[in-house]
C-alpha positions as CSV (number, residue, x, y, z in Angstrom):
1,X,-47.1,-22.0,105.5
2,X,-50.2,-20.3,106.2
3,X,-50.0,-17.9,102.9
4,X,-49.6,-21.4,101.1
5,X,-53.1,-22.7,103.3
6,X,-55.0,-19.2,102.8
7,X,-54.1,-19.5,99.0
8,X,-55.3,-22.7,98.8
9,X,-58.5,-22.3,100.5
10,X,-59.3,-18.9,98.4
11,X,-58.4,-20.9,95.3
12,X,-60.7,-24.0,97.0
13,X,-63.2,-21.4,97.2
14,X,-63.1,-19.9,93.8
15,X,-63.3,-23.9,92.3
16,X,-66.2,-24.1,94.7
17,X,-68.0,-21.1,93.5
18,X,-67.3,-22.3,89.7
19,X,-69.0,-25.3,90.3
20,X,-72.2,-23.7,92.6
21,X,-72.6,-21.5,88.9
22,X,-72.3,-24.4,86.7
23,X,-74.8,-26.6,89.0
24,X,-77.3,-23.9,88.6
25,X,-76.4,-23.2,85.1
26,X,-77.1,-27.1,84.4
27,X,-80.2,-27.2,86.2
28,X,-81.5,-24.1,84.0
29,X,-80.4,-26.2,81.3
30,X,-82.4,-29.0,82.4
31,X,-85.7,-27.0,82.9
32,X,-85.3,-25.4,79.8
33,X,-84.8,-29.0,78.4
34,X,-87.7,-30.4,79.6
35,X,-89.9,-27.3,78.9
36,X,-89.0,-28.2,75.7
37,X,-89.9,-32.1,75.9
38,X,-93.3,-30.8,77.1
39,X,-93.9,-28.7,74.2
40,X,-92.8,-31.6,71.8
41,X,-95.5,-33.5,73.4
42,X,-97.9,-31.4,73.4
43,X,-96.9,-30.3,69.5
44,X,-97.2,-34.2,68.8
45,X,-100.9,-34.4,70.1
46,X,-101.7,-31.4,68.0
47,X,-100.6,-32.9,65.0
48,X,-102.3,-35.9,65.5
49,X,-105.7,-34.2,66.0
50,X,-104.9,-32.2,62.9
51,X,-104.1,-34.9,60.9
52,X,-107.2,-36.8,62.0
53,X,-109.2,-33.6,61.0
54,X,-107.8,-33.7,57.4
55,X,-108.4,-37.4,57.0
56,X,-112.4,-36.6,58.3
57,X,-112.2,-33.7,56.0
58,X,-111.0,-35.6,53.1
59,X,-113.9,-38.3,53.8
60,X,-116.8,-35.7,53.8
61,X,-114.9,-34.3,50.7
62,X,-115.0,-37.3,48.8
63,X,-118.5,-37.8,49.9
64,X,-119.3,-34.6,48.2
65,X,-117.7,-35.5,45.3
66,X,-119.8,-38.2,44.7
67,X,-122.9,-36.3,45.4
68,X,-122.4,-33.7,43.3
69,X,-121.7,-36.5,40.7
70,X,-125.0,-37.8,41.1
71,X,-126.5,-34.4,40.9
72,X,-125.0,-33.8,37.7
73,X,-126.1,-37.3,36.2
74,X,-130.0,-36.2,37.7
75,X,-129.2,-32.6,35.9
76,X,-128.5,-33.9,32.8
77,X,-131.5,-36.6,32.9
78,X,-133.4,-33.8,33.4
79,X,-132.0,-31.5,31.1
80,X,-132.6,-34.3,28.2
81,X,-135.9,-35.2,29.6
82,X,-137.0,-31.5,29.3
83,X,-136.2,-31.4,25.8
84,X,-138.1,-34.4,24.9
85,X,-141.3,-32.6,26.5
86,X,-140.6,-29.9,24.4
87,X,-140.1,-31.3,21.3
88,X,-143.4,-33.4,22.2
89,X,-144.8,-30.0,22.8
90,X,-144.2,-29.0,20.0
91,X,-144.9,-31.6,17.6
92,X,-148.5,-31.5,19.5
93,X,-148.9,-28.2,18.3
94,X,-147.9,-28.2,14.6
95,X,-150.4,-31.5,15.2
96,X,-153.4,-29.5,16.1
């Protein structure tokens, strides 16, 4: 009978163990698990600042486009104006 108890106990022991290694085992798990929740979180925020950044981006950039398309209309004005002098220039001269 007390072979039959000692067995028991050692096999009590051995479940015992088991379990101690798959309690730490789970709680490395866990950590792990909420490393990763902390990263996800943080990796959310940083998106959401990016994307902010882009959208501000692509408002200055549209700004710019429209600048430069008033440059371009003031070039050309210019451009035609400066031709007109000349040609007044010149029509001065063959006056004179």
């Amino acid at each position: 009978m007390p072979d039959k108890l000692d067995l028991i106990l050692q096999k009590l022991d051995s479940i015992e163990s088991k379990v101690s290694m798959m309690d730490e085992r789970l709680l490395h798990v866990e950590s792990i698990q909420k490393q990763h929740g902390d990263m996800i979180t943080q990796l959310i925020g940083i998106v959401a600042s990016t994307n902010q950044k882009v959208s501000d981006m692509q408002t200055d950039i549209s700004a710019l486009i429209e600048g430069q398309k008033r440059q371009d209309k003031i070039i050309e004005s210019l451009a035609l104006r400066s031709l007109e002098q000349e040609t007044e220039l010149r029509e001065i001269k063959r006056a004179k």
